[in-house]
N, C-alpha and C positions, 0 to 999 in steps of 0.2 A: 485594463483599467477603464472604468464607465467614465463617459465623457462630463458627467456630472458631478464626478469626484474631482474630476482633472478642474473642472470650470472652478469650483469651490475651495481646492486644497493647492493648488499648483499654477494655475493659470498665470496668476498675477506676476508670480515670480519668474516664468520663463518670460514674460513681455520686461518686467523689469529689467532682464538682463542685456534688452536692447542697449539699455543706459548706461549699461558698467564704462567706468573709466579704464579698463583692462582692454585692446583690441581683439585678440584672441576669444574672449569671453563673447565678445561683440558679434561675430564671426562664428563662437559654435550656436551661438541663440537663431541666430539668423538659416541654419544650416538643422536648427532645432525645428523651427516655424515650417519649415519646407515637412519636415517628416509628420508631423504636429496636421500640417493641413490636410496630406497624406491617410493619416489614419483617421480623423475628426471630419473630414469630409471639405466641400467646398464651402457650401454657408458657413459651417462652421468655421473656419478663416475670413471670411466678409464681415461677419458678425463679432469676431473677439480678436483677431491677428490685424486685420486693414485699418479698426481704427486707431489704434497704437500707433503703427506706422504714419498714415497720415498726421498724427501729433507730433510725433518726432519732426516730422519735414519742416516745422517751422520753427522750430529750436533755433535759439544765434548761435550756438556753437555747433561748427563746421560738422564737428565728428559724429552728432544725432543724425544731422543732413545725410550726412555718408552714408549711414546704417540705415537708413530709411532706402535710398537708390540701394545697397547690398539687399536688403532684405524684398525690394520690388523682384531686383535682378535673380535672387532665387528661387521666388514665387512661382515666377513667371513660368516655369515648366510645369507646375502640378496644378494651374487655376486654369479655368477653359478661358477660349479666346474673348470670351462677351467679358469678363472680368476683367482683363486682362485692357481690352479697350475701354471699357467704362470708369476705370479706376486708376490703372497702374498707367496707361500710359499720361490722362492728364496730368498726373502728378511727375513723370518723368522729363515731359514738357514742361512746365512751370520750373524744375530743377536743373533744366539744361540752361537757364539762365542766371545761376547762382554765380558768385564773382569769385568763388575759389575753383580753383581749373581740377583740383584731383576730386571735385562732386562733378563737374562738367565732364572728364573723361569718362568716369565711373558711370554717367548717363551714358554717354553712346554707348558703354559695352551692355550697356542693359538694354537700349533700344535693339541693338543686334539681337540678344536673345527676341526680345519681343517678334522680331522679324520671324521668327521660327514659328513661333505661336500662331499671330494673327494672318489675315489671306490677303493678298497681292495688294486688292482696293485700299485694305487700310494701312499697309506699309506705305505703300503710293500717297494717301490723301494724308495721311496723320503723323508717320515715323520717318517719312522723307522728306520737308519740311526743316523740322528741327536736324535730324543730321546734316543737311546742305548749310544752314545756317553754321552748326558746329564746325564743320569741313572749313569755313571760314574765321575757324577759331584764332586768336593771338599765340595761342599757346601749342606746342606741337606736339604733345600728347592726345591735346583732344580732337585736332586734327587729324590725327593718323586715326585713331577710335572709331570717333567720325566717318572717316572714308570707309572703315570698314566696315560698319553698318550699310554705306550706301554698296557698297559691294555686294553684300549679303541682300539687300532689295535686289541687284538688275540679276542675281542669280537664281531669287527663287520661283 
């Protein structure tokens, strides 16, 4: 399918589906966008996949929030590392301070991924940070999450 059909004929709908009230649905869109960037290239998810998601981040209802850190969370292996720092992580930062704790764990396990991605320096300067802060969470979901991200930094 030409990328130009997709932009024109389909695009809007597989971003809509970030939105659906269904979690499943939530969940194949987001696992959609991974194969989507995949085939469409890099810019082409900077340019029609990032900014959807950045909108969602600031939705009052939790469950946009969530879909935004899921859809970072699965990005993050098919976007190169400069994207990945440029983008996804301040947004993972600013969400690690959201006051529902299942967007707060759902952060660390994304920062973990990111750990994968980006090199030592900016695990150290950027993604270690916010997990030490998390590690100190109230909540012990996002604390254990948390340490495991810091795990995943002193191991790579």
């Amino acid at each position: 399918m030409a990328r130009s059909f997709f932009n024109e004929k389909l695009s809007e709908l597989c971003l809509a589906w970030l939105g659906d009230v269904v979690y499943s649905i939530r969940e194949a869109a987001t696992a959609n966008l991974k194969r989507l960037a995949q085939v469409f290239g890099v810019q082409w998810a900077r340019s029609h996949i990032l900014p959807k998601v950045l909108e969602l981040q600031k939705h009052s209802n939790y469950l946009y929030r969530l879909t935004t850190v899921f859809a970072v969370h699965t990005l993050c292996s098919v976007v190169p590392p400069d994207v990945v720092l440029a983008e996804m992580l301040p947004l993972l930062v600013q969400l690690s301070q959201d006051h529902v704790a299942n967007i707060r764990f759902n952060v660390a396990k994304a920062l973990r991924e990111a750990v994968l991605v980006v090199d030592k320096s900016a695990c150290e300067q950027r993604v270690k940070p916010t997990l030490q802060t998390l590690s100190q969470d109230k909540d012990r979901e996002v604390r254990y999450f948390a340490q495991q991200g810091l795990l995943a930094i002193s191991t790579k």
